[in-house]
C-alpha positions in Angstrom: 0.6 -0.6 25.2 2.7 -3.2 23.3 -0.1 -4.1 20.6 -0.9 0.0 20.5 2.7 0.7 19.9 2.8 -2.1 17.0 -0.1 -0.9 15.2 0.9 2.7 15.3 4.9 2.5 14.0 5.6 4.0 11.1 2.0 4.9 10.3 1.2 8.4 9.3 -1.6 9.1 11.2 -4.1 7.4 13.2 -7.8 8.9 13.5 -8.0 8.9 16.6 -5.5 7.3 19.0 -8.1 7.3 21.8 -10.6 5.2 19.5 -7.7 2.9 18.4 -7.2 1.6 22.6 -10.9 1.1 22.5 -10.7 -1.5 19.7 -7.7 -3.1 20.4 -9.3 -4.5 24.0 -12.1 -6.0 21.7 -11.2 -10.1 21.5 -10.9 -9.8 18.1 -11.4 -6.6 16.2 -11.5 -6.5 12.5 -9.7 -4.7 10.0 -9.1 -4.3 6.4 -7.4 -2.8 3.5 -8.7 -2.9 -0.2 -6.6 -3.4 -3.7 -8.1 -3.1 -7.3 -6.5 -5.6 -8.8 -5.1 -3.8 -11.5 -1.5 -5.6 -12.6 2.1 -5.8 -11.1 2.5 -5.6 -7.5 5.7 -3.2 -6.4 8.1 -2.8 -3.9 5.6 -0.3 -2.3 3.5 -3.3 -0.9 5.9 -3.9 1.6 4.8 -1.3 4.0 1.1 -2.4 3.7 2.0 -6.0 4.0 4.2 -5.4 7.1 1.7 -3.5 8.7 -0.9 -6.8 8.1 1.7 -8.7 9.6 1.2 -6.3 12.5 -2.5 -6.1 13.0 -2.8 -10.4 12.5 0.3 -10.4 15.7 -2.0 -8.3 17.3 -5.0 -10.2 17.1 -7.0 -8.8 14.1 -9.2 -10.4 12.0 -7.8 -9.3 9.3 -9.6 -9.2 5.7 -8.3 -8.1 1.9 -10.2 -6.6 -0.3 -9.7 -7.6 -3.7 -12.2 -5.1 -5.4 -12.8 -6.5 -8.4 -16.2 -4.2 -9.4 -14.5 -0.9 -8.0 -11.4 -1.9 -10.8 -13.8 -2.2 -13.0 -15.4 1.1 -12.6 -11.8 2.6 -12.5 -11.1 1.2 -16.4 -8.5 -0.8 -14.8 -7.2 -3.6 -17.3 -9.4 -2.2 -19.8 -12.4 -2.8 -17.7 -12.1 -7.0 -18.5 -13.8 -8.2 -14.8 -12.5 -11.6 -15.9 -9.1 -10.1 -16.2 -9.4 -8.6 -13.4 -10.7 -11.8 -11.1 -7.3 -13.3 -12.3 -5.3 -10.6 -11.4 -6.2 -10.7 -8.1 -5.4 -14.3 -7.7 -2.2 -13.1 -8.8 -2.3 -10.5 -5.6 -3.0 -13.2 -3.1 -0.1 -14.9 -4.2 2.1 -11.7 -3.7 0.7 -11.7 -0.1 1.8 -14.8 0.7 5.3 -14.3 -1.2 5.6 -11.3 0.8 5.5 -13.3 4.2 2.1 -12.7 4.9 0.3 -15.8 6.5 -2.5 -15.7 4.2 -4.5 -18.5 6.3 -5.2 -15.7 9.0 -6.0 -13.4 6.4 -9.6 -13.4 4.5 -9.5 -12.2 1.3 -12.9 -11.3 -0.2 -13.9 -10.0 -3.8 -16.5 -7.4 -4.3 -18.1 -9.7 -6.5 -18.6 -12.1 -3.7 -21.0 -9.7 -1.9 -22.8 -7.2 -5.3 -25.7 -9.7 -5.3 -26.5 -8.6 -1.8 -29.3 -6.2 -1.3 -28.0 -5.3 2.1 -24.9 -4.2 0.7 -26.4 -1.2 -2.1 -29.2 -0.4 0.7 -25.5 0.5 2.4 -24.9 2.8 -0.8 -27.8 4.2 -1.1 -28.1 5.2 2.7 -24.1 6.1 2.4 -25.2 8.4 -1.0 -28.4 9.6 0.6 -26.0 11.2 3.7 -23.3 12.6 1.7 -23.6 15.9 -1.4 -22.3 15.0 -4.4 -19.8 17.9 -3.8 -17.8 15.6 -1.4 -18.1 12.1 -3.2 -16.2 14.2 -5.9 -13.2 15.4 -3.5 -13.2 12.1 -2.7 -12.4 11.0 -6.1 -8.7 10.9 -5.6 -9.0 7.7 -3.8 -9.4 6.2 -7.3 -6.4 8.5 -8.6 -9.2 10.7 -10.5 -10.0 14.7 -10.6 -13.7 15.7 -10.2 -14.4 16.4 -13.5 -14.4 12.4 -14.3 -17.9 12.2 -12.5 -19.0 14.4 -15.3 -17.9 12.0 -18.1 -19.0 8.8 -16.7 -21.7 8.3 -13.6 -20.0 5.4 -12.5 -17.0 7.1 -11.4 -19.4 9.0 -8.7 -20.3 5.2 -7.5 -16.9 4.4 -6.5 -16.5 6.8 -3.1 -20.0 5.5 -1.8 -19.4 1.8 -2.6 -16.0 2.3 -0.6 -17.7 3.4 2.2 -20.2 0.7 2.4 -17.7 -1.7 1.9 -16.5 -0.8 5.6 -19.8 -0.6 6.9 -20.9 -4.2 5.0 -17.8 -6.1 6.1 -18.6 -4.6 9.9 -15.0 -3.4 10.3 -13.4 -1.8 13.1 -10.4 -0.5 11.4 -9.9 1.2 7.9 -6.6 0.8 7.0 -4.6 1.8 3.8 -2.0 4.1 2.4 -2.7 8.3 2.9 -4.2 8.7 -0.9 -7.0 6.7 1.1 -7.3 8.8 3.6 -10.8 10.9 1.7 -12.2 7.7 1.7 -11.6 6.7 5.1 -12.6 10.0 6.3 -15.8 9.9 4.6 -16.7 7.0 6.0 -16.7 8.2 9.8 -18.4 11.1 8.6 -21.8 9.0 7.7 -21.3 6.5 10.0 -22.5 9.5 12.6 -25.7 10.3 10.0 -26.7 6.2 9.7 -26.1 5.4 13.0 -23.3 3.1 12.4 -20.0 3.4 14.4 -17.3 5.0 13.0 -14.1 3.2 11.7 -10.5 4.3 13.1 -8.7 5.1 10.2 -5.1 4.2 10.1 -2.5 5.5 6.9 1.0 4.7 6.0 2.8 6.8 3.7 2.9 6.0 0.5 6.2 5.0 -1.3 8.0 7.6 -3.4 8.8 6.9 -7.0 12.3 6.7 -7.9 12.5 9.2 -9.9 10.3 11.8 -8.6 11.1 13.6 -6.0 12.0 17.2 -4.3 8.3 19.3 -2.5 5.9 16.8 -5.2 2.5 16.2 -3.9 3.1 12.6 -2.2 0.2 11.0 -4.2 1.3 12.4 -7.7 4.6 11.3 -6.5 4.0 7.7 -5.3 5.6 5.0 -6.7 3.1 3.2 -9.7 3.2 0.4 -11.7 2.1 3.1 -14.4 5.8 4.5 -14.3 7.6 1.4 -14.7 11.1 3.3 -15.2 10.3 5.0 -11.7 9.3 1.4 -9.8 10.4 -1.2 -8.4 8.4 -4.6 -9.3 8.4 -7.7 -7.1 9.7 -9.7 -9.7 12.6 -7.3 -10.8 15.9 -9.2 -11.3 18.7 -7.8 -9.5 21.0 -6.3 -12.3 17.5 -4.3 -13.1 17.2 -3.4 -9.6 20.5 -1.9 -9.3 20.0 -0.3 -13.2 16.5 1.2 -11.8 18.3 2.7 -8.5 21.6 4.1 -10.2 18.9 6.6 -12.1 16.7 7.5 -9.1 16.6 11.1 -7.8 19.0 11.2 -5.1 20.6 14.7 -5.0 23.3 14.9 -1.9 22.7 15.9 1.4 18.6 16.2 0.8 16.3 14.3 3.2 13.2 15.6 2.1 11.2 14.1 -1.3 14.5 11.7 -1.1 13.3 8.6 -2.5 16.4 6.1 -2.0 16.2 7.5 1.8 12.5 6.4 1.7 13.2 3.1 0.3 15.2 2.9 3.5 13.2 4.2 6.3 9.7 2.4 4.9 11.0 -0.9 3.4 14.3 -1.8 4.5 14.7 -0.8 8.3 11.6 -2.9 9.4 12.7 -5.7 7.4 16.2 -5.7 9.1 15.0 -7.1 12.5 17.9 -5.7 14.3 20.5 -6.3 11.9 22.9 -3.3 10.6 21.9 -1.4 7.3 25.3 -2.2 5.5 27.1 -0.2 2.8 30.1 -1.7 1.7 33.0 0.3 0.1 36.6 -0.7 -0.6 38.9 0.7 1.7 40.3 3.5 -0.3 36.7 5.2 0.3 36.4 5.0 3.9 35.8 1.4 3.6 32.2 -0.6 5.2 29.7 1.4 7.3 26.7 -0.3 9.6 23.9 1.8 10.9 21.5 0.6 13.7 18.9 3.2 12.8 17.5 4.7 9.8 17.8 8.4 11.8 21.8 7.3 12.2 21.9 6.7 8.1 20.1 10.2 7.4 22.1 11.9 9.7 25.1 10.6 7.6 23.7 11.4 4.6 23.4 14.8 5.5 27.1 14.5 7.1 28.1 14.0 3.2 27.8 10.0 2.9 27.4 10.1 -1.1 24.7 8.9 -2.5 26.6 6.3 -5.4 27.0 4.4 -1.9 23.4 4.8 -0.5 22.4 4.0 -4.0 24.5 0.5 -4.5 23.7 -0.5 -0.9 19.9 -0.1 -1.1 19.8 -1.7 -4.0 21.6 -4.5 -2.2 19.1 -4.7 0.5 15.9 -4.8 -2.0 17.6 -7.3 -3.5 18.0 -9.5 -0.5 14.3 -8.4 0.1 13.3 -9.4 -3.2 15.0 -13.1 -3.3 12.3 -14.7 -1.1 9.7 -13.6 -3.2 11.1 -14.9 -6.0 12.0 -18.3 -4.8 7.8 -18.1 -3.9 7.1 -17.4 -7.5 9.2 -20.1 -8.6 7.8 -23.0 -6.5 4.1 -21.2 -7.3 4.3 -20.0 -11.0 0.6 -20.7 -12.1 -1.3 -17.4 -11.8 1.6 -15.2 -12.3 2.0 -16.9 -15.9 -1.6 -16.5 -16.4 -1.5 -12.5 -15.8 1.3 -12.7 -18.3 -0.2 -15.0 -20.9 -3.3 -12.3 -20.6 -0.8 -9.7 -21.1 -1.6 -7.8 -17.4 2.5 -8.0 -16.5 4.4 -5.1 -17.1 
C-alpha cells in the first residue's frame, strides 16, 4: 500500500488502479516517460522528475526516452537530428541537476533502436490495428491539430511510433504529463488487437503558464519554453524569477486556472519535505505566515491572503528550488554551453 500510495500522489489519473497493484508486486517492473529534446528545460519538469524519483524508490526500472527521431518529425530545432542529439545530452544533465539519480535511470535515444526491424514490424502491426481517424486525434500528443497529417505524412508516423516505443522497450507503465494521455490510451487499445499486454497509464497535470490562466484548455494553457515571458526556465536568475512572477495571472481569491497556486501545490509542497510554505511580511501587514499544507494556503487565499504576498513568497521558494540546479550547471557547464553555442537556449 506504501509503494501504491507513492506512485499515485499528486497524479491525475491512473488507468486503472487495479492494474497498477498487479505491477507493482512484479520484482522489478518497468516504466518510462519520453522527451523530444527540443531546448530549455522549465520549472514544469519538476513534477515529472519527482514522480521518477518516486517510481526508482519504488523499485522501477526506470527508462527516459530521449526521442530524438519523433523531434525530428515534430520540426523541433528546425529538424537538425544532430542538434537535437545534443540537446538531449543537455536533458540528462537537467535530470541529474534536478536530483534525479541518473545511474538507476536508463536513458535511451530513438536513434539507438530505428535500425531495428523488430521495432517498425511494431509500427506497422500498431498502424495496421488502428484507423487513421484515431492516429489523427492523437496528434495532440505532438501539440499538433489533425489537419497537419494532411500537409506532411510524417506527422501521421508519430502516434504509431509512440506506441511501439512502449511495446519495443517492454514496459509496464506509461507515464507522462495528461497532453499524453491519447497516446497512452492508444496504446492499451492495440495492445488488446496484437496480443501484447496493456500498459497502465499514469498522468500528472501539466504546469500552468504564468500568464495564462482562468477555464483555458490545460494543454493550450501549459507552461512552454515557446512562451518564454509565461515560463519559468531552470536556469532563470532570481531577480528574473521574481520579475517573471510579479506579472503572472494571479487575480484574488481564485483557485481555479490560478497559476502561482499551482506553482505551489505541484512544485513547491513536495519539495518542502515537511517544512512550512513561508511568506514573510513586515509586521505592519500581519507580519510572517507558515502553512503545513497546500489546502491550508488555498484556503487562505480564498480567506483574502493577497496575492503580492503569494506572489513574492513563491518566487522565494522556486528560487531556493532553483539554486541547486544551478550550482549543478556550474560544476557541469559543458553541454549546456554547447546548446547555447548552437543557439538551442532561449
Amino acid at each position: 500500500m506504501e509503494n501504491l500510495e507513492r506512485i499515485t500522489a499528486n497524479t491525475e489519473e491512473v488507468i486503472t488502479i487495479e492494474e497498477l497493484k498487479i505491477v507493482l508486486n512484479k520484482p522489478h517492473p518497468k516504466a518510462y516517460i519520453g522527451f523530444e529534446p527540443s531546448g530549455v528545460v522549465h520549472l514544469g519538469w519538476k513534477i515529472c522528475t519527482n514522480k521518477i524519483k518516486d517510481f526508482l524508490a519504488c523499485g522501477f526500472d526506470f527508462t527516459v526516452l530521449l526521442a530524438d527521431w519523433h523531434a525530428y518529425i515534430n520540426d523541433k530545432l528546425d529538424g537538425d537530428i544532430e542538434k537535437i542529439k545534443l540537446c538531449g545530452r543537455y536533458m540528462e544533465d537537467c535530470f541529474a541537476a534536478m536530483g534525479v539519480d541518473v545511474s538507476k535511470v536508463r536513458f535511451v535515444y530513438a536513434s539507438d533502436y530505428v535500425n531495428d526491424a523488430k521495432y517498425w514490424e511494431l509500427v506497422l502491426k500498431t498502424s495496421k490495428a488502428t484507423s487513421v481517424a484515431r492516429v489523427k486525434r492523437a496528434m495532440d500528443i505532438m501539440g499538433r491539430g489533425e489537419e497537419e497529417g494532411e500537409k506532411d505524412l510524417s506527422k501521421l508516423f508519430y502516434p504509431a511510433m509512440q506506441v511501439s516505443d512502449i511495446f519495443y522497450l517492454e514496459l509496464d507503465v506509461a507515464y507522462g504529463g495528461t497532453d499524453q494521455r491519447h497516446a497512452h490510451m492508444l496504446a492499451r487499445d492495440v495492445a488488446k488487437k496484437i496480443g501484447r499486454i496493456a500498459p497502465v497509464a499514469i498522468h500528472t497535470p501539466l504546469l500552468t503558464g504564468l500568464q495564462a490562466g482562468g477555464r483555458m484548455n490545460p494543454i493550450e494553457a501549459k507552461m512552454s519554453k515557446s512562451k518564454p515571458d509565461s515560463m519559468i526556465s531552470i536556469h532563470d536568475a532570481a531577480d528574473l524569477v521574481k520579475k517573471k512572477l510579479s506579472k503572472a495571472y494571479c487575480p484574488e481569491k481564485q483557485i481555479e486556472g490560478n497559476p502561482v497556486l499551482d506553482i505551489c501545490r505541484f512544485v513547491i509542497f513536495p519539495d518542502l519535505d515537511g517544512k512550512p510554505f513561508l511568506i514573510e511580511r513586515p509586521e505592519k501587514f500581519g507580519g510572517n505566515l507558515e502553512f503545513s499544507t497546500y489546502a491550508d494556503l488555498e484556503q487562505a487565499f480564498i480567506a483574502g491572503l493577497h496575492p503580492l504576498d503569494l506572489k513574492n513568497a513563491t518566487a522565494s521558494h522556486i528560487n531556493k528550488i532553483l539554486e541547486p540546479i544551478h550550482a549543478f550547471f556550474e560544476k557541469h557547464p559543458e553541454n549546456l554551453q554547447a546548446i547555447k553555442t548552437a543557439g538551442i537556449l532561449l
